[in-house]
C-alpha positions in Angstrom: 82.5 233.0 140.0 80.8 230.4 138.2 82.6 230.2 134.7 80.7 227.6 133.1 77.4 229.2 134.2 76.3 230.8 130.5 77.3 227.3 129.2 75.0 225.2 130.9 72.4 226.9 129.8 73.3 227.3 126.2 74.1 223.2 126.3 72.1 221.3 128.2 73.8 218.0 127.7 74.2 215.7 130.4 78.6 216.0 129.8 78.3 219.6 131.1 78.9 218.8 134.7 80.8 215.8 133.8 83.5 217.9 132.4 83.4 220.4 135.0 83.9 218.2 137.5 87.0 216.6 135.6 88.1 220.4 135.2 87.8 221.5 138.9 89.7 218.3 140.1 93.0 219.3 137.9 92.8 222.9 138.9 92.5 223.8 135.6 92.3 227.7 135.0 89.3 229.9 134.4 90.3 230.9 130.9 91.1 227.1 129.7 87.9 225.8 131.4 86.1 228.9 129.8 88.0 227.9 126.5 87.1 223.9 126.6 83.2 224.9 127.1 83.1 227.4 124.1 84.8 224.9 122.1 82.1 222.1 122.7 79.5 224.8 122.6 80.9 225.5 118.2 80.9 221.7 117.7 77.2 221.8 119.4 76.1 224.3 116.9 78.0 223.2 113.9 77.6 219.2 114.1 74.2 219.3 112.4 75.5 220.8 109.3 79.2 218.7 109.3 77.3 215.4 109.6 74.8 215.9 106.9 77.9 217.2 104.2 80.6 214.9 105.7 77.9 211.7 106.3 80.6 209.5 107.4 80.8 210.9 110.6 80.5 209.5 114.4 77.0 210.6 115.9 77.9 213.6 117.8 76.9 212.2 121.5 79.8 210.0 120.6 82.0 211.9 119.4 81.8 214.4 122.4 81.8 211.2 124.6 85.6 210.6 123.0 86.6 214.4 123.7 85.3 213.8 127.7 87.4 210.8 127.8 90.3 213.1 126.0 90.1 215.2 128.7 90.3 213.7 131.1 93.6 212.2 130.2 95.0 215.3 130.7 96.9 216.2 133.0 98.0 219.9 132.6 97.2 222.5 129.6 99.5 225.2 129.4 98.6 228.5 126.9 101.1 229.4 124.2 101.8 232.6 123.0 100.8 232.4 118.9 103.3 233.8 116.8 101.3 234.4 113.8 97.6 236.3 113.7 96.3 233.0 111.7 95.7 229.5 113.8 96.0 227.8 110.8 99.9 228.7 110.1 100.0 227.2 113.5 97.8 224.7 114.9 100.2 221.7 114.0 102.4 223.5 116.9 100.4 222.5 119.3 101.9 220.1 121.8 101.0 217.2 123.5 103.5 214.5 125.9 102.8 211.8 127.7 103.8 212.3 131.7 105.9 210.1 133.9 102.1 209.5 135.2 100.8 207.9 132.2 98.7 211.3 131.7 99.5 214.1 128.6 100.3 217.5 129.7 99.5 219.7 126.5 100.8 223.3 125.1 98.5 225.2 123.0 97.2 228.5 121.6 94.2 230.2 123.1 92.0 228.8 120.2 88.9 226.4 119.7 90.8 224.4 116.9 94.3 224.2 119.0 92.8 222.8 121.5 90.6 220.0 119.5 93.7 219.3 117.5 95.7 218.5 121.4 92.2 216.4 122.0 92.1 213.9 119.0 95.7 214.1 118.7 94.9 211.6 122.3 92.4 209.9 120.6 93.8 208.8 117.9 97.3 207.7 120.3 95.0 205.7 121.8 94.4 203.1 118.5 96.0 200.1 117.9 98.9 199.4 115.8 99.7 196.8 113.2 102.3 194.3 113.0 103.3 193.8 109.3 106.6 195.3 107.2 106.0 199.1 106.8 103.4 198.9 109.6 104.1 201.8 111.5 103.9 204.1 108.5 100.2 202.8 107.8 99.4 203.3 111.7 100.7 206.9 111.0 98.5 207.5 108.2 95.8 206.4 110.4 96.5 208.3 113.1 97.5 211.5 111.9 94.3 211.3 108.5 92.7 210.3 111.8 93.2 213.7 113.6 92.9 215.6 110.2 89.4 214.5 109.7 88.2 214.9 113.1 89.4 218.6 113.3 87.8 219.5 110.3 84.2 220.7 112.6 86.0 223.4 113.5 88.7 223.5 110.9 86.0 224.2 107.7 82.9 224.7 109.2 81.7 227.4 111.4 77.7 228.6 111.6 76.0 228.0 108.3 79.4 228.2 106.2 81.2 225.1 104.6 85.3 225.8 103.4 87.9 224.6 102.9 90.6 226.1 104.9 94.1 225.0 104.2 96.5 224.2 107.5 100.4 225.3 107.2 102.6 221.8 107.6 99.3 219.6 106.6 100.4 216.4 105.1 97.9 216.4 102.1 98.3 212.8 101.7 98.1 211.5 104.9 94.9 213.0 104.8 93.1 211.8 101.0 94.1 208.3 102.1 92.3 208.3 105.4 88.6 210.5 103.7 88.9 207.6 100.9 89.2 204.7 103.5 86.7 206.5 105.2 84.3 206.7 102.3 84.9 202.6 101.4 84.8 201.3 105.1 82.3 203.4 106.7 83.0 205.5 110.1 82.0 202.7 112.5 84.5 200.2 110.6 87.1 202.4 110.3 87.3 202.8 114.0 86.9 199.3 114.8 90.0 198.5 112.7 92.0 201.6 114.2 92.0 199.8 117.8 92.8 196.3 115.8 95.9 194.8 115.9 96.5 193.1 112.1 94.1 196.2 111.5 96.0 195.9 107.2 94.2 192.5 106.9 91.1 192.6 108.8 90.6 195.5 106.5 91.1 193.7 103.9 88.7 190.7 104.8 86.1 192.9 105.5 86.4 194.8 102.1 86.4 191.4 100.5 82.6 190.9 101.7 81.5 194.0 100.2 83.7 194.8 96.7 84.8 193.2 94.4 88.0 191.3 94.8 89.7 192.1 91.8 88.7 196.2 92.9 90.0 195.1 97.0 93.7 193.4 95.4 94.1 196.5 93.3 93.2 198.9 96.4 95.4 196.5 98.9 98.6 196.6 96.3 98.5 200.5 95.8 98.2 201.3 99.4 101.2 198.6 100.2 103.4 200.9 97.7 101.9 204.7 99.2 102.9 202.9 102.2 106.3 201.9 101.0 107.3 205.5 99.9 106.0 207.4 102.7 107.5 204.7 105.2 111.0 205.8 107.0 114.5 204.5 105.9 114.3 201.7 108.8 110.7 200.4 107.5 112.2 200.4 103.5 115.2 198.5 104.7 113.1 196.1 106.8 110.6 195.7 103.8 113.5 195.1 101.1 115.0 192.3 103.4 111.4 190.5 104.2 111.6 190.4 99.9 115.3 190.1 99.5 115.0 186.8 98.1 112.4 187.9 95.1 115.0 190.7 94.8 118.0 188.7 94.3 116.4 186.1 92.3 114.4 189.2 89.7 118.3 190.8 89.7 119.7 187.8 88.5 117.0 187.2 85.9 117.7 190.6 84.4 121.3 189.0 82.9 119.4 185.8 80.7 123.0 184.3 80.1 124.5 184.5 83.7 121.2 183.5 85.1 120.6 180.4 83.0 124.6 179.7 83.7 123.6 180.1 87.6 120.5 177.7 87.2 122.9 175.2 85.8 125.1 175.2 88.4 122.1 174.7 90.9 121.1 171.8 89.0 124.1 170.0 89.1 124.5 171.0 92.8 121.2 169.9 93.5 121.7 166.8 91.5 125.1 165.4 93.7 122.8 165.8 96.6 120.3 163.7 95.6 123.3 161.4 94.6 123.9 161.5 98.0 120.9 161.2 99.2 119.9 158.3 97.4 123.2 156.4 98.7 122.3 156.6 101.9 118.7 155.7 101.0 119.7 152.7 99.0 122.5 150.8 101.6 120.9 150.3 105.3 124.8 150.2 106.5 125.5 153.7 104.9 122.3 154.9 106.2 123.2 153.3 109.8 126.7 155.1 109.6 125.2 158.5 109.0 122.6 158.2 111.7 125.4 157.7 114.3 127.2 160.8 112.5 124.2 162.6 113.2 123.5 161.4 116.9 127.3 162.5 117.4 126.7 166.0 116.2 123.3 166.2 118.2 125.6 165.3 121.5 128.5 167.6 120.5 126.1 170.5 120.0 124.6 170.2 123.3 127.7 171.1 124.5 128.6 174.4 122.2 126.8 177.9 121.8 124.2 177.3 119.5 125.4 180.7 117.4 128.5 177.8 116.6 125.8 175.5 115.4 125.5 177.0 111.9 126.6 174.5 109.5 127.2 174.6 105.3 124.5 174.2 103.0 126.2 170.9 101.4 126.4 169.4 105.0 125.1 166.0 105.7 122.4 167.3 108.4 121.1 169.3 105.8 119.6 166.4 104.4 116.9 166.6 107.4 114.0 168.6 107.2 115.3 172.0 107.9 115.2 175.1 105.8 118.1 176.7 104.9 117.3 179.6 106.9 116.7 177.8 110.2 120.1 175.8 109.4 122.0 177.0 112.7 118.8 175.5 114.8 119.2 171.6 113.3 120.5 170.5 116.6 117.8 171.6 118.3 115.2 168.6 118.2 117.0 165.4 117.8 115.3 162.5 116.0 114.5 159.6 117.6 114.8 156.2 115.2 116.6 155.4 112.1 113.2 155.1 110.6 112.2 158.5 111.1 115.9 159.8 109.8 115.2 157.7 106.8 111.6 159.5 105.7 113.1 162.9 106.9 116.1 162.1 104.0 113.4 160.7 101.8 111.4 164.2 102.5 114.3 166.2 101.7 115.3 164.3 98.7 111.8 165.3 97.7 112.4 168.7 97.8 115.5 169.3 96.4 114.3 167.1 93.4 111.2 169.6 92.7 113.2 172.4 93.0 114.8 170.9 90.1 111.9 170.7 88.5 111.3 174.1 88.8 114.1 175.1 88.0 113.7 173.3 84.7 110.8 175.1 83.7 112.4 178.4 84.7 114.8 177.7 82.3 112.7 177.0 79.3 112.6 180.1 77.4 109.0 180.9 77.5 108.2 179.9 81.2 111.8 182.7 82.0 110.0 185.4 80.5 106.8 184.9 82.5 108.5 184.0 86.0 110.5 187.4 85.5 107.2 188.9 84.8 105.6 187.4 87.8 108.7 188.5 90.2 108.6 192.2 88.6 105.0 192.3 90.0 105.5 191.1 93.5 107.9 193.9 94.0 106.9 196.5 91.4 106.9 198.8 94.6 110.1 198.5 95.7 111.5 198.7 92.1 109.9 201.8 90.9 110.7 203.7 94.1 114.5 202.7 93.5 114.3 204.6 90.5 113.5 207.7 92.1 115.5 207.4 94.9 117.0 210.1 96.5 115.7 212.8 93.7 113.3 214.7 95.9 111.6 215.8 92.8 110.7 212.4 91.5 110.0 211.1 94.4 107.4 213.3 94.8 106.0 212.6 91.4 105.9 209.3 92.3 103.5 209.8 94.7 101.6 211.9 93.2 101.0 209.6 90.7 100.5 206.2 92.9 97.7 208.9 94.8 95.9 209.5 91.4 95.6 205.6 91.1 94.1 205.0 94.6 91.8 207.9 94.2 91.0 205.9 90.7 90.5 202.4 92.8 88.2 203.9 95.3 85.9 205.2 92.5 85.7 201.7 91.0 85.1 200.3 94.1 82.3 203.0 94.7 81.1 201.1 91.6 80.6 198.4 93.1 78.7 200.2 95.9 76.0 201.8 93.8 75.3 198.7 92.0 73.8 197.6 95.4 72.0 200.9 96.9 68.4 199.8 97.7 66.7 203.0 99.7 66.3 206.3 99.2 68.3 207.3 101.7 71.4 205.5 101.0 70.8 207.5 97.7 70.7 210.6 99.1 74.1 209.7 101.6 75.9 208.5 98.3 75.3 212.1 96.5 76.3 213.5 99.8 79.6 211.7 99.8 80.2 212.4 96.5 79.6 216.2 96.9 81.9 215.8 100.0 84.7 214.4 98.4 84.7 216.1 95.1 86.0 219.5 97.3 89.2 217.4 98.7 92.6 217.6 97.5 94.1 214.7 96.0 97.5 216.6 95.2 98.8 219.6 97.0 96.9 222.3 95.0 94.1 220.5 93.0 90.7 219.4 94.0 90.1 215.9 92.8 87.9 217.4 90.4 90.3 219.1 88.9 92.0 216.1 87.8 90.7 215.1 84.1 91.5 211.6 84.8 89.7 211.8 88.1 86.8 214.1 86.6 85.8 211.4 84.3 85.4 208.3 87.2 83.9 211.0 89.2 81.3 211.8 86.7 80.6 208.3 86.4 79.7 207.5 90.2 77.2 210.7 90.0 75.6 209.7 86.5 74.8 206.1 88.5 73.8 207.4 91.7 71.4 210.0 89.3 70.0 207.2 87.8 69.6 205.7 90.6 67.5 208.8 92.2 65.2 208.8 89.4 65.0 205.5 89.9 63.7 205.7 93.2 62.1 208.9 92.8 64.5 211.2 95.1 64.8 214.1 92.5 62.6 215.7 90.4 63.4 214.4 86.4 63.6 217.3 84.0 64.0 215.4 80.7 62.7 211.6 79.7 66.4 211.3 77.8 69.0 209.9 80.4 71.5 212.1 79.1 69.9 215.1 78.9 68.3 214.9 82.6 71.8 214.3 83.9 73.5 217.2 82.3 70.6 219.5 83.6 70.5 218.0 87.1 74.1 217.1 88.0 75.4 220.5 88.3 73.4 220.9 91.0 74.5 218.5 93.2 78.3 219.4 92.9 77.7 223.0 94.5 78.7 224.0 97.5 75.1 224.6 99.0 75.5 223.4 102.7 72.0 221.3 102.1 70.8 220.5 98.9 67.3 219.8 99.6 67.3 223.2 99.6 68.1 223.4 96.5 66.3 224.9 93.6 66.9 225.0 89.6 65.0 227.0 86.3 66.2 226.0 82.6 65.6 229.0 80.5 65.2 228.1 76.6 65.8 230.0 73.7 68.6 230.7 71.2 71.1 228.9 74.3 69.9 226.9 77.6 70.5 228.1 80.7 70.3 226.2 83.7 69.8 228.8 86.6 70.7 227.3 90.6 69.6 228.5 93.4 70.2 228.2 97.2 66.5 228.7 98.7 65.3 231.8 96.3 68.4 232.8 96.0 70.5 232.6 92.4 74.1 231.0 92.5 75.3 229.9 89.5 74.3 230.1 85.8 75.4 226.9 83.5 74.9 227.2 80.3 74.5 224.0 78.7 75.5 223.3 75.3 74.8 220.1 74.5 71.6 219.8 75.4 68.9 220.0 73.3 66.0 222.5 74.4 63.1 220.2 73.1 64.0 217.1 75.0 63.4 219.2 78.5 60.2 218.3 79.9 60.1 221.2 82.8 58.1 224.1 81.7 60.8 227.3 80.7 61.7 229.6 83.3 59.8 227.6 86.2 61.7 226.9 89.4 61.4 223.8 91.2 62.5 222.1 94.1 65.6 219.1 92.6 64.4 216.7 95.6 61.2 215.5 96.5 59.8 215.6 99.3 60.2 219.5 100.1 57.5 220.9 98.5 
C-alpha cells in the first residue's frame, strides 16, 4: 500500500519522492513515514502565514531543504509512549543520539511537533562553535534559541490561528536572546555566523557596519555577562582565570593604604633591577660575564626537563625579553651575539622602567580613583554575579535584570535601523517585526510589553516606523497632528490580526472617542482614547477604512 499516495497529491513539491526514497531505504515504518509527510504537509499550509508575522524567517523551499537533509541523517526513529495528553508538557523529551555510525537514531512521540523538535534539534548540532572564554555557553544559546525558533511553525501556528503556546522545561532565555539576535542580524546572517567559527566576533564586525558602535559595545558587553551567568562552573572558572590578573590587581585596589604600600614595594623592586640592569649595560666586562652565565644556563637546560626550567622573577635571564608568564620557556631560543643580549637587556630595561611610570601615576591620588574605575568596568560581570552567588533567588534576578537591558539595547539599536529604512516594504517588515516581537516573553510570565521600561522603547520604535509609513504613504493618515494620528493608528498594528492589511479601523466622536478595529468586517477591539482631541481627526465619524494602502 502506497502510504505516501494522498501526500503527493496534496504537495506537489519536487522533495516528495526525495524523502520517500530516503524513507524506504531505512525501512522506516508506515506510521513514521505517514507521520514525516503530514508533518511537512502542516508546515506547507502554515508557512505562508509564519513568514509574513515572523519576517525573519528562511524561505520555506529552504527551510524544507534543511529538514530533507535532517532526515536523512537519521538513522532509526523509534515511537514513545506520551505520558501526558499535552505535547507541550513533553516535547523537550524527545530524544536524539548520535550512532557508532556517525548517524542519530531518535525517540519521540507520535506528534508533528516531536518530531520537528528531533529534526532541528540535528540542524542546529550541525553549526559551528566558537572558541572564546564562555564559548560553549553562547554556542548553546545558539543552538538551543536556534531549535526554539524553528519549532515555533508548528509550535504557535496552525491554519489561520497565531499563539503563543508555552512548552514545559523551555528555557525562556535561551530563547529572547536568539528572536532579538534574529531581529538585529537578519535570518540569512544569523545562519552564516552559526556555522562560523569566532562566530562572537564576526558578529560583532558585521554589526559594526550597520549600528552604531557605541549601541554594538553596549549589546557585545551585556551578552558577554548573560553569557557569563548562564555559563557552567567550568566556563566561570575558566573566564575568572583568563581575567585573574584585573581581579587581583581591582582586589588590591579596594584597600587604598595596603595597595599604595604594595606599589611601593614594586617600585623599589623594579628600581634594583634597573640598577642591575644598567650595570651590566654600563661595563662591557660585566656585560661579557653575564652573557657566558647565560650561554651556560642555555647548555645546562638542554639537558633538564623543561618543567625544571622555571626560574625566579629576580633572576638574571629575566632581564631578556620574556614575559613573566612564558618564564619557564627562556631556554628555549638561545641568543646568538653579545650584541643582541645587550638590546634585549636594553629592551627589558625599558619595560620595567614604564611600568614604573605607570605605576607612578597609579599612585597619584586622582589617576587611583579612575584606574579602579576603569578595572571595575572590565570585569563588572564577574563582580556583580559574585554577589549573587549561590542564592538561587538572586541569581535569578540578576538575569532578569541583565535580560531587561539587552531587550533595551536591541530597541536602540533598532533606532538606528529605522533611521535608514528607504522602501515601503522594509516599512511594512519593520511593523511586522515589531508586532512579532511585542507577543514574546522577555521574563518567564510577561510579554515584553508588559514591561513599563520596555513599553516605553517599544512605543518609540512604532511612533518612528509610523512616521515613517506616512512618510511613504503605506497607511492611511487619520489626523494632520503627529501625535494624534499615532495614538489613533498604533493600536492597530499591535493586535494580534494574522495580516494587517486586512485590517480595518472607525473613530466614533462624540462626548468620548472611540477607535473601533476590525479584522476584515469583523469588530475586535474597542480603544477608547482619551487624549485625543475629536477635532484634530481628519476621517469622517463612524467611516471604516482600510489602515494600509493599497487594498482598496
Amino acid at each position: 500500500m502506497d502510504m505516501l499516495g494522498i501526500f503527493k497529491n496534496i504537495i506537489k513539491n519536487y522533495y516528495i519522492y526525495e524523502i520517500e526514497k530516503t524513507l524506504e531505504k531505512k525501512g522506516i515504518t508506515n506510521e513514521i513515514k505517514s507521520l514525516v509527510m503530514d508533518t511537512l504537509f502542516k508546515i506547507e499550509e502554515t508557512y505562508p502565514n509564519y513568514k509574513r508575522i515572523k519576517v525573519d524567517v528562511l524561505e520555506k523551499r529552504d527551510y524544507i531543504r534543511e529538514i530533507v537533509v535532517a532526515l536523512k541523517k537519521v538513522d532509526n526513529i523509534y515511537i514513545m509512549n506520551m505520558q501526558e495528553k499535552d505535547i507541550l508538557k513533553c516535547v523537550t523529551d524527545t530524544k536524539i543520539e548520535k550512532n557508532a555510525r556517525g548517524y542519530y537514531d531518535i525517540r519521540i512521540y507520535h506528534n508533528n511537533l516531536s518530531l520537528i523538535y528531533a529534526l532541528q534539534t540535528i540542524i542546529n548540532e550541525e553549526y559551528g562553535i566558537n572558541e572564546q572564554p564562555c564559548s560553549s555557553a553562547f554556542d548553546k544559546i545558539l543552538k538551543i534559541g536556534g531549535i526554539y525558533s524553528n519549532i515555533e511553525i508548528l509550535r504557535d501556528f496552525s491554519g489561520w490561528n497565531w499563539n503563543r503556546n508555552k512548552i514545559k522545561n523551555f528555557n525562556i532565555y535561551y530563547d529572547i536572546i536568539y528572536k532579538n539576535l534574529l531581529l538585529i542580524l537578519g535570518i540569512d546572517k544569523m545562519i552564516e555566523l552559526k556555522k562560523t567559527r569566532q562566530c562572537i566576533h564576526f558578529m560583532k564586525k558585521y554589526l559594526l557596519k550597520k549600528y552604531k558602535n557605541d549601541n554594538v559595545e553596549k549589546l557585545m558587553e551585556i551578552l558577554k555577562e548573560i553569557v557569563f551567568v548562564m555559563s557552567s562552573e567550568e566556563e566561570k572558572r575558566l573566564e575568572i582565570e583568563a581575567n585573574k590578573k584585573i581581579i587581583d590587581m581591582y582586589m588590591a585596589m579596594k584597600d587604598i593604604k595596603k595597595f599604595m604600600q604594595k606599589v611601593n614595594e614594586e617600585k623599589k623592586k623594579n628600581n634594583k633591577l634597573i640598577a642591575e640592569y644598567d650595570k651590566i649595560l654600563n661595563s662591557h666586562n660585566v656585560l661579557e660575564r653575564e652573557y657566558n652565565e647565560y650561554l651556560k644556563a642555555i647548555e645546562k637546560s638542554k639537558n633538564e626537563d623543561s618543567s625544571n626550567g622555571s626560574l625566579n622573577i629576580d633572576s638574571i635571564i629575566d632581564i631578556l625579553d620574556i614575559e613573566e608568564d612564558n618564564i619557564g620557556k627562556v631556554y628555549k631560543e638561545e641568543i646568538k651575539n653579545i650584541e643582541l643580549f645587550s638590546i634585549q637587556i636594553f629592551e627589558k630595561r625599558k619595560k620595567v622602567y614604564n611600568k614604573n611610570l605607570e605605576l607612578s601615576k597609579i599612585g597619584n591620588p586622582e589617576n587611583y580613583v579612575e584606574h579602579k574605575r576603569i578595572l571595575e568596568e572590565k570585569i563588572k560581570y564577574i563582580l556583580d554575579y559574585e554577589k549573587v552567588k549561590g542564592d538561587a533567588k538572586k541569581e535569578e534576578e540578576l538575569l532578569e535584570n541583565l535580560m531587561i537591558e539587552y531587550q533595551k539595547i536591541v530597541y536602540d539599536m533598532l533606532e538606528d535601523r529605522i533611521e535608514a529604512i528607504y522602501t515601503n516594504e522594509e516599512v511594512i517588515d519593520e511593523i511586522y517585526r515589531q508586532r512579532y516581537i511585542r507577543y514574546q516573553n522577555v521574563l518567564k510570565d510577561k510579554y515584553i510589553y508588559q514591561i513599563s521600561d520596555l513599553y516605553q522603547k517599544m512605543d518609540k520604535i512604532l511612533h518612528l516606523i509610523v512616521a515613517k509609513a506616512m512618510k511613504f504613504d503605506v497607511l492611511e493618515r487619520v489626523s494632520e497632528e503627529e501625535n494624534t494620528n499615532y495614538a489613533a493608528v498604533s493600536p492597530a498594528l499591535k493586535t494580534e490580526v494574522l495580516s494587517l492589511e486586512e485590517v480595518k479601523v472607525a473613530i466614533y466622536t462624540g462626548k468620548i472617542t472611540l477607535l473601533c478595529i476590525y479584522d476584515g468586517n469583523v469588530l475586535i477591539k474597542e480603544i477608547e482614547l482619551f487624549d485625543v482631541d475629536p477635532k484634530l481627526i481628519s476621517i469622517p465619524t463612524k467611516k471604516k477604512i482600510k489602515l494600509f494602502k493599497g487594498k482598496k
